[in-house]
PDB file of N, CA, C and O in Angstrom:
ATOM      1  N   UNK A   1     -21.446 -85.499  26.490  1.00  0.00           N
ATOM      2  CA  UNK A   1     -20.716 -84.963  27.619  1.00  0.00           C
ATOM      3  C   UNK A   1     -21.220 -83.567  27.971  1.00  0.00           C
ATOM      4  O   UNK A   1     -21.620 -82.804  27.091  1.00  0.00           O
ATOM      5  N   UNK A   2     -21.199 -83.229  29.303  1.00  0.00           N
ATOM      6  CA  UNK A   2     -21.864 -82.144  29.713  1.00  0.00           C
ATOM      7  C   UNK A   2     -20.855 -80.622  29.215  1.00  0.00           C
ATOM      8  O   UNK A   2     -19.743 -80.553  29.740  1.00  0.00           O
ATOM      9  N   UNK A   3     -21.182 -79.701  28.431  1.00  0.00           N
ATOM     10  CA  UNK A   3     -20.352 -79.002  27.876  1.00  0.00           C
ATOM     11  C   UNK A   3     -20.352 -77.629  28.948  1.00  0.00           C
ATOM     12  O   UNK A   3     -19.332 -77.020  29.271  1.00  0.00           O
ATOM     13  N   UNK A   4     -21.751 -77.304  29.412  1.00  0.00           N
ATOM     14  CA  UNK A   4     -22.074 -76.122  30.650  1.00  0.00           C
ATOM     15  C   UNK A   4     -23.114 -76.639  31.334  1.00  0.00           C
ATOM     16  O   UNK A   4     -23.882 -77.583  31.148  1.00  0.00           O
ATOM     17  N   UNK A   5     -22.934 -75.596  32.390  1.00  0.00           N
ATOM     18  CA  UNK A   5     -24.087 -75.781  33.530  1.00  0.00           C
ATOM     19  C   UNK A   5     -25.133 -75.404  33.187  1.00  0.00           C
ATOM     20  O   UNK A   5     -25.353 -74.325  32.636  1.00  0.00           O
ATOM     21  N   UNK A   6     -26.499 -76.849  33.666  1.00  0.00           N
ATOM     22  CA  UNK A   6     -27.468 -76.874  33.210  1.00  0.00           C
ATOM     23  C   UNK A   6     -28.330 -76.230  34.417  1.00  0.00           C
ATOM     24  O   UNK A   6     -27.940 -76.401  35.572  1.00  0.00           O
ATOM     25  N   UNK A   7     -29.649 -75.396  34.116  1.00  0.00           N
ATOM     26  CA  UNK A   7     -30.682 -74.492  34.874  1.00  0.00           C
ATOM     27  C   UNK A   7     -31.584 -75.544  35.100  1.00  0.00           C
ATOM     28  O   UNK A   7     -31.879 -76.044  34.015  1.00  0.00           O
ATOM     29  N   UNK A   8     -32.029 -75.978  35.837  1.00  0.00           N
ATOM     30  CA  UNK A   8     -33.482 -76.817  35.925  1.00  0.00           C
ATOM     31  C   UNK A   8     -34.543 -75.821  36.230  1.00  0.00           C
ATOM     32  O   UNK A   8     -34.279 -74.900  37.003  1.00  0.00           O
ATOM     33  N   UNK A   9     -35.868 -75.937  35.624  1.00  0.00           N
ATOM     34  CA  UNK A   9     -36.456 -74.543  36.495  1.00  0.00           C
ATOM     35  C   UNK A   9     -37.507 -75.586  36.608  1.00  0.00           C
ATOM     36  O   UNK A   9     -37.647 -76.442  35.734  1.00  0.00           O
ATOM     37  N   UNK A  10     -38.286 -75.524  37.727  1.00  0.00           N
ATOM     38  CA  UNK A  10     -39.790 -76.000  38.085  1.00  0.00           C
ATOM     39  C   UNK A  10     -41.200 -74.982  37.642  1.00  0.00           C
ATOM     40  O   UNK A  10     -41.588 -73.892  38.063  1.00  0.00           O
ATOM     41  N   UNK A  11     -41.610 -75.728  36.816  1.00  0.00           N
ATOM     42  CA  UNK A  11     -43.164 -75.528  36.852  1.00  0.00           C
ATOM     43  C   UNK A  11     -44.344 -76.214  37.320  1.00  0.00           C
ATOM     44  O   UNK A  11     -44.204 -77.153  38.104  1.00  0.00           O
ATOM     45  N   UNK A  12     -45.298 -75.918  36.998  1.00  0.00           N
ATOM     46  CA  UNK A  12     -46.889 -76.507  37.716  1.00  0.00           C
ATOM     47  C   UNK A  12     -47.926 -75.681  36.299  1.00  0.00           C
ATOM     48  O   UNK A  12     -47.897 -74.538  35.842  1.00  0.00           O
ATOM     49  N   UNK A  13     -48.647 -76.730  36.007  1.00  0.00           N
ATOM     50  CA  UNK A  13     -50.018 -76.634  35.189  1.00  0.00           C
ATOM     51  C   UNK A  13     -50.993 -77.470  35.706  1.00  0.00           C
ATOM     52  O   UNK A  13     -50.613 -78.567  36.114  1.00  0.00           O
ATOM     53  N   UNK A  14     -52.465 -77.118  35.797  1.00  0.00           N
ATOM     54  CA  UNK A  14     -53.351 -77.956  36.193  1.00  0.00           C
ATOM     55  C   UNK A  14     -53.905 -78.956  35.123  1.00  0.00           C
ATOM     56  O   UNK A  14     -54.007 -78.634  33.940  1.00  0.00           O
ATOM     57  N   UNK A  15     -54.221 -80.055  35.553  1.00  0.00           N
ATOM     58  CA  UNK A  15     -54.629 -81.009  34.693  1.00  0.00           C
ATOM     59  C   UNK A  15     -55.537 -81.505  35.120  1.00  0.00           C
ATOM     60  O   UNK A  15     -55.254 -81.866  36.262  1.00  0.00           O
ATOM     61  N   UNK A  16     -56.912 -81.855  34.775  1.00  0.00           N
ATOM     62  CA  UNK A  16     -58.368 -82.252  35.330  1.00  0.00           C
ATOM     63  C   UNK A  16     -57.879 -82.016  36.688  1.00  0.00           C
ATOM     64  O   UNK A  16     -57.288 -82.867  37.352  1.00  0.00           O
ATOM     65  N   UNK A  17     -58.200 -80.601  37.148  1.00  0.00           N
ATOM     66  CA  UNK A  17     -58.200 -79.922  38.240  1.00  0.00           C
ATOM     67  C   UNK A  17     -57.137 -80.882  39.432  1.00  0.00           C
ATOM     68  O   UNK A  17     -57.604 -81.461  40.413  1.00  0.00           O
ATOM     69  N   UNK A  18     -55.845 -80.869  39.105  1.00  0.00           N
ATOM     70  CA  UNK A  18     -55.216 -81.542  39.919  1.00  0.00           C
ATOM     71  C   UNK A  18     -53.476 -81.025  39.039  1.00  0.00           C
ATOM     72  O   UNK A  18     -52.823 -81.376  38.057  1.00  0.00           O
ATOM     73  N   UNK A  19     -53.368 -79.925  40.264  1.00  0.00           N
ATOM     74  CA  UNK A  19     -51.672 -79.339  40.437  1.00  0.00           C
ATOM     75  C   UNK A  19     -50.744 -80.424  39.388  1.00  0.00           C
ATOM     76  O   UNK A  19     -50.776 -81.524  39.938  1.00  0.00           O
ATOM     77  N   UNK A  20     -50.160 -80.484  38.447  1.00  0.00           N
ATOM     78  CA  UNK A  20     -48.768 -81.342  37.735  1.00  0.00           C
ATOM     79  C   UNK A  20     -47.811 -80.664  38.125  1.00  0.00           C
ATOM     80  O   UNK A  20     -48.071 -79.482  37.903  1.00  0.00           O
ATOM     81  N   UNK A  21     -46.844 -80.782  38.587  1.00  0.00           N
ATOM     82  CA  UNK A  21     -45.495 -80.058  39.020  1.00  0.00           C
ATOM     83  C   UNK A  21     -44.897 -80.813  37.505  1.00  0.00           C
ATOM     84  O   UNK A  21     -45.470 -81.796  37.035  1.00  0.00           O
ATOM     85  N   UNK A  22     -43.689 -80.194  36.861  1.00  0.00           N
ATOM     86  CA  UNK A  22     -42.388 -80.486  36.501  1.00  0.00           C
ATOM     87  C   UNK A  22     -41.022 -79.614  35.623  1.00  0.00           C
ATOM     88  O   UNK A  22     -40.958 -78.569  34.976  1.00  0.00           O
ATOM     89  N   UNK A  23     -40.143 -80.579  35.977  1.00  0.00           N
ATOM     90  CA  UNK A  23     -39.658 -79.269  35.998  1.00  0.00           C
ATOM     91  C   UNK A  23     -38.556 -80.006  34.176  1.00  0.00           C
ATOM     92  O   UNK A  23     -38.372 -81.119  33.684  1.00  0.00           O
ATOM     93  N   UNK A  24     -38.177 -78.696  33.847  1.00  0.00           N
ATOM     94  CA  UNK A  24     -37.543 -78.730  32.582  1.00  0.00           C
ATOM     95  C   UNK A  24     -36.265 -77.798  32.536  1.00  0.00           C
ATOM     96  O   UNK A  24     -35.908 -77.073  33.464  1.00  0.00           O
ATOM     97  N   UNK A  25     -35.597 -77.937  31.249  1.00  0.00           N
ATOM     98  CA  UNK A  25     -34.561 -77.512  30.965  1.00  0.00           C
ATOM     99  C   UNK A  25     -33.657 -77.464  29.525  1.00  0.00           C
ATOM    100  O   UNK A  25     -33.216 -78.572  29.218  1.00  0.00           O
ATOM    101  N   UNK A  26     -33.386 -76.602  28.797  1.00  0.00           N
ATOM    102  CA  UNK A  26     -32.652 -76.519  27.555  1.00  0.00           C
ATOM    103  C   UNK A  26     -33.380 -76.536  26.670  1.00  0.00           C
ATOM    104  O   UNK A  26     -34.521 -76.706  27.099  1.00  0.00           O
ATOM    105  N   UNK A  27     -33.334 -76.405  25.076  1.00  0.00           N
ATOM    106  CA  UNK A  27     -34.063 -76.103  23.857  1.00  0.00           C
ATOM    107  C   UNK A  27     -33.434 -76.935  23.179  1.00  0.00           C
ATOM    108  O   UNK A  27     -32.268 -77.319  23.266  1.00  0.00           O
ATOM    109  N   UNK A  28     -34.794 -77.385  22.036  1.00  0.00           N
ATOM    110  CA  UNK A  28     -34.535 -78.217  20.764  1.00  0.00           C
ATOM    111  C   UNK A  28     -35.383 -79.166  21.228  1.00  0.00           C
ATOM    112  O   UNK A  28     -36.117 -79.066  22.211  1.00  0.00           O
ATOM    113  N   UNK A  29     -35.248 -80.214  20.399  1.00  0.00           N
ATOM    114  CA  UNK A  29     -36.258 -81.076  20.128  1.00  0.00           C
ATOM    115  C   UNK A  29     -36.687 -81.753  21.744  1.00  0.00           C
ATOM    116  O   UNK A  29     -35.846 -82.342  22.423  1.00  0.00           O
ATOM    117  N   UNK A  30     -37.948 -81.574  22.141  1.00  0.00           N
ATOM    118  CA  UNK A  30     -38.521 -82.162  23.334  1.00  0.00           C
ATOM    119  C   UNK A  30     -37.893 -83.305  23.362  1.00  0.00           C
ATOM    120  O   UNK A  30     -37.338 -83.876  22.422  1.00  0.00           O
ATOM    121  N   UNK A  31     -38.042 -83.835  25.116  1.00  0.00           N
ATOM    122  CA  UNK A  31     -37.758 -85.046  25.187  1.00  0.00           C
ATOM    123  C   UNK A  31     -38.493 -85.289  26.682  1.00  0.00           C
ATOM    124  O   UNK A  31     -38.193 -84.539  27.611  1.00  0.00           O
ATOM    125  N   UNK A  32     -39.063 -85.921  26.791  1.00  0.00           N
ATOM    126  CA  UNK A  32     -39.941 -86.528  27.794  1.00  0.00           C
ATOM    127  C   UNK A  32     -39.730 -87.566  28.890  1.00  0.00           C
ATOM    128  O   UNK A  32     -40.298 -88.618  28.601  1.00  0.00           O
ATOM    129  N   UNK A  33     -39.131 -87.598  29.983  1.00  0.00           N
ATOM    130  CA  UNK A  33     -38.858 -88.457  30.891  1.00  0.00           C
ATOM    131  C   UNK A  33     -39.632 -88.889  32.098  1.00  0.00           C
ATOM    132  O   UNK A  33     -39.473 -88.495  33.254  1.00  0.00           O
ATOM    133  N   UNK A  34     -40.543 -89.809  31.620  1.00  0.00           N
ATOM    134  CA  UNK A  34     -41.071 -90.482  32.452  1.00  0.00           C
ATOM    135  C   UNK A  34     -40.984 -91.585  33.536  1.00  0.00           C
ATOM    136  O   UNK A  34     -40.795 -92.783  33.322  1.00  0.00           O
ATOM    137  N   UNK A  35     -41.187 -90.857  34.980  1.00  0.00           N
ATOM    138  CA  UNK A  35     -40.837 -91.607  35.644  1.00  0.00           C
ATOM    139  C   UNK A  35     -41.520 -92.942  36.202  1.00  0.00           C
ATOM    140  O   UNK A  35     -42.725 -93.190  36.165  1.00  0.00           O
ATOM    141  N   UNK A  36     -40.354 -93.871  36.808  1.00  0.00           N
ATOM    142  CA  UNK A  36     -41.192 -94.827  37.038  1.00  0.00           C
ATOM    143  C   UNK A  36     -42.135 -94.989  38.356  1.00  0.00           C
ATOM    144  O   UNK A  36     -41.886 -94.206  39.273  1.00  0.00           O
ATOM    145  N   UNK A  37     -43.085 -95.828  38.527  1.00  0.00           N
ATOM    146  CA  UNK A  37     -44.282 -95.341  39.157  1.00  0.00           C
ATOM    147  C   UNK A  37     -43.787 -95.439  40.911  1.00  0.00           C
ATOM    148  O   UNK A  37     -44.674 -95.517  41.760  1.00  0.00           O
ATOM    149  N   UNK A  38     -42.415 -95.427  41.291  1.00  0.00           N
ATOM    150  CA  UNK A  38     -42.298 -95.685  42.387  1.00  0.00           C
ATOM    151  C   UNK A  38     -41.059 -94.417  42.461  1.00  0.00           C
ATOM    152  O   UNK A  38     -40.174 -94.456  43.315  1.00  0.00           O
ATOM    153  N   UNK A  39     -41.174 -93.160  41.289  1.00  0.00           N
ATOM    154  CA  UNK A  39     -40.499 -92.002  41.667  1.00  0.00           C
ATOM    155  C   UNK A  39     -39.495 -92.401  40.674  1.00  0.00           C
ATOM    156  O   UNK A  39     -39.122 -93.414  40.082  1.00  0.00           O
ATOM    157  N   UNK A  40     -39.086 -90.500  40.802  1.00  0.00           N
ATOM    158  CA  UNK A  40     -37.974 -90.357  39.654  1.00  0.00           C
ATOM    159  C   UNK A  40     -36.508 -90.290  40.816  1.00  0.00           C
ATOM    160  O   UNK A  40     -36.662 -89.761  41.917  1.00  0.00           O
ATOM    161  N   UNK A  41     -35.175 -90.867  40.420  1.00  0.00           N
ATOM    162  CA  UNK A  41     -34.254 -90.791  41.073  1.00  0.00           C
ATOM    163  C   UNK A  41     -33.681 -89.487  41.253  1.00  0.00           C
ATOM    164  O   UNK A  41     -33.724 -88.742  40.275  1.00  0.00           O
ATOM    165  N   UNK A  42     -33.173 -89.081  42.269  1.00  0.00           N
ATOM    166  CA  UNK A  42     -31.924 -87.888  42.154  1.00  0.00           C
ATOM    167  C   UNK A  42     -31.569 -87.342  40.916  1.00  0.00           C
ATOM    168  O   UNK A  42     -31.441 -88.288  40.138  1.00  0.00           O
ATOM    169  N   UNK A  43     -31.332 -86.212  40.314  1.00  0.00           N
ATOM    170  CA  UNK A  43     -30.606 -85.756  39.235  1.00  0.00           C
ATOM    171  C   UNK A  43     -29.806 -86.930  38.792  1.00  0.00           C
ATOM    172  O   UNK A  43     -29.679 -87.786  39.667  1.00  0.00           O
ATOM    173  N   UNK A  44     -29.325 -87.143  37.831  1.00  0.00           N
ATOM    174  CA  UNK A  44     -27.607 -87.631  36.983  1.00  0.00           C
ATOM    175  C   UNK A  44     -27.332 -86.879  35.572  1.00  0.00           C
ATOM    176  O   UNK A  44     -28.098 -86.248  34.843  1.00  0.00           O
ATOM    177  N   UNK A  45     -26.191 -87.129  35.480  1.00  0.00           N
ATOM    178  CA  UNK A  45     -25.668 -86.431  34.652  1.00  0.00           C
ATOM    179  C   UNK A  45     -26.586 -86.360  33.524  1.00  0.00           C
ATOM    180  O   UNK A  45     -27.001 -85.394  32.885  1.00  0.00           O
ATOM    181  N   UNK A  46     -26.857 -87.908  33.408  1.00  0.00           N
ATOM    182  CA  UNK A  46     -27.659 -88.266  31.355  1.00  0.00           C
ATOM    183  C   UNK A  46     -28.347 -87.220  31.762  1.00  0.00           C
ATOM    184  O   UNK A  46     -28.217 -86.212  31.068  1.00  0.00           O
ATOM    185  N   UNK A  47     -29.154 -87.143  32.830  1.00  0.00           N
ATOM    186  CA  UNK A  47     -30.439 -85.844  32.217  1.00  0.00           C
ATOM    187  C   UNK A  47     -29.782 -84.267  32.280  1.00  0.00           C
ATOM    188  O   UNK A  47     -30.446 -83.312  31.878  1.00  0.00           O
ATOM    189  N   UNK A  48     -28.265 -84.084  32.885  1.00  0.00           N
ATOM    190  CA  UNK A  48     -28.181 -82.749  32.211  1.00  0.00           C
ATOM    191  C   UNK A  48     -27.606 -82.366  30.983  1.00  0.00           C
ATOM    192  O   UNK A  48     -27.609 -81.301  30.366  1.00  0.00           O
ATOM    193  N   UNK A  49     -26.926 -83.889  30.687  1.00  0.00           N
ATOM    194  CA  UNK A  49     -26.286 -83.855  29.124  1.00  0.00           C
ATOM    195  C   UNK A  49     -27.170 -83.827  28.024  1.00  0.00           C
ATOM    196  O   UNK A  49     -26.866 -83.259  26.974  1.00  0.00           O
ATOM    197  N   UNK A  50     -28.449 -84.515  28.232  1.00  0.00           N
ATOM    198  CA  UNK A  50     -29.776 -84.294  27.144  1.00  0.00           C
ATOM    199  C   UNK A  50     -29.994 -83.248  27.501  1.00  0.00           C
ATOM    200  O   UNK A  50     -30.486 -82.818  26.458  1.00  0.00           O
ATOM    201  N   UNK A  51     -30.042 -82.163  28.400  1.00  0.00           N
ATOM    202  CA  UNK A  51     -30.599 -81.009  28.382  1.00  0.00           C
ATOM    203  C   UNK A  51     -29.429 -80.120  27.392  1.00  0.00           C
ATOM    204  O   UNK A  51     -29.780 -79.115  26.774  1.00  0.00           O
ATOM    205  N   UNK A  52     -28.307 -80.539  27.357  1.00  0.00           N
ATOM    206  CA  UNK A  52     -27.526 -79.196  26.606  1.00  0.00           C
ATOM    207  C   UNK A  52     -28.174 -79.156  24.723  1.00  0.00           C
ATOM    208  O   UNK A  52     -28.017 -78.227  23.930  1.00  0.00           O
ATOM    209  N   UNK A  53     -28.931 -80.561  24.459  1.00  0.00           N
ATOM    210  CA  UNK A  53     -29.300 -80.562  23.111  1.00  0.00           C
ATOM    211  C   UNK A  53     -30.910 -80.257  23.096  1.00  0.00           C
ATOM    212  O   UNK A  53     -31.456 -79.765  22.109  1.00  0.00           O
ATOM    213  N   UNK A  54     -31.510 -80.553  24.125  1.00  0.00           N
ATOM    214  CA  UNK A  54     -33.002 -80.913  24.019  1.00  0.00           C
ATOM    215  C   UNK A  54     -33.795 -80.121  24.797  1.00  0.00           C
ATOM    216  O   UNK A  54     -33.270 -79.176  25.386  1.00  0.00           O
ATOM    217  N   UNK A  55     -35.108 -80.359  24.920  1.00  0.00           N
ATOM    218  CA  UNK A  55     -35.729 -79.489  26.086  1.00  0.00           C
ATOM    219  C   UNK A  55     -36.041 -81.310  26.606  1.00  0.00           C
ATOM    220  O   UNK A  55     -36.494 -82.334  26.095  1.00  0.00           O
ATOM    221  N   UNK A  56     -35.630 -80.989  27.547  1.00  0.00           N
ATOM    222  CA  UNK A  56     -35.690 -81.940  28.897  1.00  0.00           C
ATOM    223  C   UNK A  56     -36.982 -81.605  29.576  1.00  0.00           C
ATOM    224  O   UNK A  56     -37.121 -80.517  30.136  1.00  0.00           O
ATOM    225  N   UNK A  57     -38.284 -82.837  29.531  1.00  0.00           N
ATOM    226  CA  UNK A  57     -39.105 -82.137  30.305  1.00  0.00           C
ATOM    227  C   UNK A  57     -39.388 -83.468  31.382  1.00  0.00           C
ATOM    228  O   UNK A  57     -39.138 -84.618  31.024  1.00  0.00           O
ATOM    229  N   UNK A  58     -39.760 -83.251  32.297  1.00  0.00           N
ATOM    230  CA  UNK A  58     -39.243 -84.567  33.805  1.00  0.00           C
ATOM    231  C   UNK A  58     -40.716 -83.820  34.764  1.00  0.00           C
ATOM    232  O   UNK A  58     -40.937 -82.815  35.440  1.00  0.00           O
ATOM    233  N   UNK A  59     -41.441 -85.025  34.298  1.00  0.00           N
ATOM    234  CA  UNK A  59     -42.946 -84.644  35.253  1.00  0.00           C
ATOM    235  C   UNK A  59     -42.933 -84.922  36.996  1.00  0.00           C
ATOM    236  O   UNK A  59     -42.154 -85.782  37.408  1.00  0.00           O
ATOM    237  N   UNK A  60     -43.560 -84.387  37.710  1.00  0.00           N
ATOM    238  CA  UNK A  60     -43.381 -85.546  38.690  1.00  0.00           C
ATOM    239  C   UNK A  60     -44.889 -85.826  39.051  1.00  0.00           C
ATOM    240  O   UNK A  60     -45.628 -84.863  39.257  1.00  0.00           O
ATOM    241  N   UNK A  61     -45.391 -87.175  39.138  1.00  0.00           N
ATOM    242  CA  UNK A  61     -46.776 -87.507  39.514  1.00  0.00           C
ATOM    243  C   UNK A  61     -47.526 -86.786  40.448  1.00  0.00           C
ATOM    244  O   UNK A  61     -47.027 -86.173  41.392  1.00  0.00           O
ATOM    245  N   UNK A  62     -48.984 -86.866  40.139  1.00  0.00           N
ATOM    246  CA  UNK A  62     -49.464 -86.107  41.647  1.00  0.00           C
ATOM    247  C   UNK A  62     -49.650 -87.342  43.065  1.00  0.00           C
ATOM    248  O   UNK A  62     -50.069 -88.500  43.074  1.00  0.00           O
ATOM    249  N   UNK A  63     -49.394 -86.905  43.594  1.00  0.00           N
ATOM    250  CA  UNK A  63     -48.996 -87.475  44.818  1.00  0.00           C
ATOM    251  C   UNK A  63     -47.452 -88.169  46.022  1.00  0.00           C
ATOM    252  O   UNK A  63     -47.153 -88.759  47.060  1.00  0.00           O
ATOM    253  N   UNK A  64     -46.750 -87.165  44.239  1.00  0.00           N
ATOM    254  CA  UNK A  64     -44.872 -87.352  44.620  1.00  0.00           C
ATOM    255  C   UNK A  64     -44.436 -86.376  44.967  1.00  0.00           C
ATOM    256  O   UNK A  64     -44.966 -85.336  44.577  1.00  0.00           O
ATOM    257  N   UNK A  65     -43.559 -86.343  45.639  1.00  0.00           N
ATOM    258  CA  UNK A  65     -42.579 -85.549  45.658  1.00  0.00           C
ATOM    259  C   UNK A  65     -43.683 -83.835  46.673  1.00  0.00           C
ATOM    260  O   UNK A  65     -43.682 -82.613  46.525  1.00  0.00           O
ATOM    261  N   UNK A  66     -44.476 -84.909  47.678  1.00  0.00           N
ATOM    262  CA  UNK A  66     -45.277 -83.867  48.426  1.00  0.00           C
ATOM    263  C   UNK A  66     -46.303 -82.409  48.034  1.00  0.00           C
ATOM    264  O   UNK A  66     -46.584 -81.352  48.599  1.00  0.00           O
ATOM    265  N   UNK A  67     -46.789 -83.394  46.129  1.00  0.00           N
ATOM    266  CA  UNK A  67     -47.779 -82.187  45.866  1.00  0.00           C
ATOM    267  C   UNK A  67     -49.075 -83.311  45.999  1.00  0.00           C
ATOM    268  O   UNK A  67     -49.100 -84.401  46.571  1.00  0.00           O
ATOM    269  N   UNK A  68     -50.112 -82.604  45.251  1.00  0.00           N
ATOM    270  CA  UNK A  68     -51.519 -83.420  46.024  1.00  0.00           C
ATOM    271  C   UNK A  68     -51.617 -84.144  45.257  1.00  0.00           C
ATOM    272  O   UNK A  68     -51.036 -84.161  44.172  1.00  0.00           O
ATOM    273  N   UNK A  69     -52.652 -85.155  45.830  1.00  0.00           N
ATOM    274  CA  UNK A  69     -53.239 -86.447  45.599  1.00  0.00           C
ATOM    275  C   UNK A  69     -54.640 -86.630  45.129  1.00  0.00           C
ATOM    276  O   UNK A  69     -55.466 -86.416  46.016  1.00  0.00           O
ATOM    277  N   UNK A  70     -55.117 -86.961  44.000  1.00  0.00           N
ATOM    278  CA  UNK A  70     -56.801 -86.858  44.237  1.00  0.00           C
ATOM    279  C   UNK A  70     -57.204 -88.154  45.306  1.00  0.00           C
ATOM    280  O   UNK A  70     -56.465 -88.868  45.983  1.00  0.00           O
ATOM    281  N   UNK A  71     -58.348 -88.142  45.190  1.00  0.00           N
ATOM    282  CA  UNK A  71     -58.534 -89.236  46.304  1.00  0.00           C
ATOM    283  C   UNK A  71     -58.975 -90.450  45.031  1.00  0.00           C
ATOM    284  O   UNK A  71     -58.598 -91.609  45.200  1.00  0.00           O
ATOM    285  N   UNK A  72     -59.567 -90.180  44.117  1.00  0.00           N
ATOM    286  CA  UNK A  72     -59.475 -91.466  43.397  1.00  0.00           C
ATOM    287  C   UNK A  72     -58.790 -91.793  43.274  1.00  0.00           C
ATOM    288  O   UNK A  72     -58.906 -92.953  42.879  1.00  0.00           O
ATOM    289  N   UNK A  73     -57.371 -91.308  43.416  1.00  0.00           N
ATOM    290  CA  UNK A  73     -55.808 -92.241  42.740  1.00  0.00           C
ATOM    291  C   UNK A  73     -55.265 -92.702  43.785  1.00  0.00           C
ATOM    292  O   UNK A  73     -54.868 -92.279  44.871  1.00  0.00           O
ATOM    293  N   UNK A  74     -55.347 -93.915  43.082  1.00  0.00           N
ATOM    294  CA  UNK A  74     -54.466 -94.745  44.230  1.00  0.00           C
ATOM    295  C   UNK A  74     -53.356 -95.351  43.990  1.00  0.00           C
ATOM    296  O   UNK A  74     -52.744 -95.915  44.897  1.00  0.00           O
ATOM    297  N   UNK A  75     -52.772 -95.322  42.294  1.00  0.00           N
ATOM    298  CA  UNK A  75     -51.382 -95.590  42.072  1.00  0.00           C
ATOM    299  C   UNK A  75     -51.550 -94.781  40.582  1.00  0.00           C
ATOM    300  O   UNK A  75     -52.596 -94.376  40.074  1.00  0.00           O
ATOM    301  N   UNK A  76     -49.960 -94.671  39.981  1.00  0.00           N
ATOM    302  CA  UNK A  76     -49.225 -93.888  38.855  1.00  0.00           C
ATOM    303  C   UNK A  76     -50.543 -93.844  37.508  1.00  0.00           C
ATOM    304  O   UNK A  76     -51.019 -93.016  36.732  1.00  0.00           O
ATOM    305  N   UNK A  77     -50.766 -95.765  37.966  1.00  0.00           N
ATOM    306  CA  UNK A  77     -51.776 -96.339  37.012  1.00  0.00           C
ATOM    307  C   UNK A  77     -52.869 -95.813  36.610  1.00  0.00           C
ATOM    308  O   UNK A  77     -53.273 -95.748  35.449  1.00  0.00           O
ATOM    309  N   UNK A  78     -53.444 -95.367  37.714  1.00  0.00           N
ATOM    310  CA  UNK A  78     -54.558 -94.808  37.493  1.00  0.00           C
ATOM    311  C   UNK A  78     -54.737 -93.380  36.376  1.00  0.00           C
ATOM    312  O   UNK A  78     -55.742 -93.241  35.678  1.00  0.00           O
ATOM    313  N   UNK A  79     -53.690 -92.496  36.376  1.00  0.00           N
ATOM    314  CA  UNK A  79     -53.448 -91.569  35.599  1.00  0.00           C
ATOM    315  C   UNK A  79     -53.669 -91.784  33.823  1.00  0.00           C
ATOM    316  O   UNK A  79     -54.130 -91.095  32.914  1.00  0.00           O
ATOM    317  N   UNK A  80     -53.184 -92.857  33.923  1.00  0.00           N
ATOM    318  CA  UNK A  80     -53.570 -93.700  32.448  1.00  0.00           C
ATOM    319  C   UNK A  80     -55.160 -94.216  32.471  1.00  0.00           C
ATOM    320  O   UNK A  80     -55.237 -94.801  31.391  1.00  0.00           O
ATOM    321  N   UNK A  81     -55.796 -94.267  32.780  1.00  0.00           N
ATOM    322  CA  UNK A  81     -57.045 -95.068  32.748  1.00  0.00           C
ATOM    323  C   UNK A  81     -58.137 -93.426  32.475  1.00  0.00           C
ATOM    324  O   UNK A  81     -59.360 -93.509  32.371  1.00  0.00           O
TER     325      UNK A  81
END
């Protein structure tokens, strides 16, 4: 249960020369939320209630959420390969 109000803060690191936006929140043991390849939903609660124990970290792909695209990628998939 959500005990206080959670901070989301956004970052960006480059990764084989291509902008990663994501953004995180809270301390203790990482936790990694990967979205699915057709976007991450709106906030909900679960992810601010794992943030009061964890560091919440929530990527968003390149080519979501209006940061860039390489031109080789043409889906989520490709990021894996």
């Amino acid at each position: 249960m959500r005990q206080t109000a959670v901070n989301w803060t956004q970052r960006e690191v480059t990764v084989a020369g291509l902008p990663f936006m994501y953004r995180e929140s809270g301390d203790g043991v990482s936790l990694l939320i990967l979205p699915h390849e057709t976007g991450l939903p709106p906030f909900t609660p679960f992810q601010d209630d794992l943030a009061q124990d964890h560091r919440v970290i929530i990527p968003t792909y390149p080519g979501f959420d209006g940061s860039i695209r390489a031109d080789w990628m043409k889906s989520v998939r490709d990021l894996a390969v």
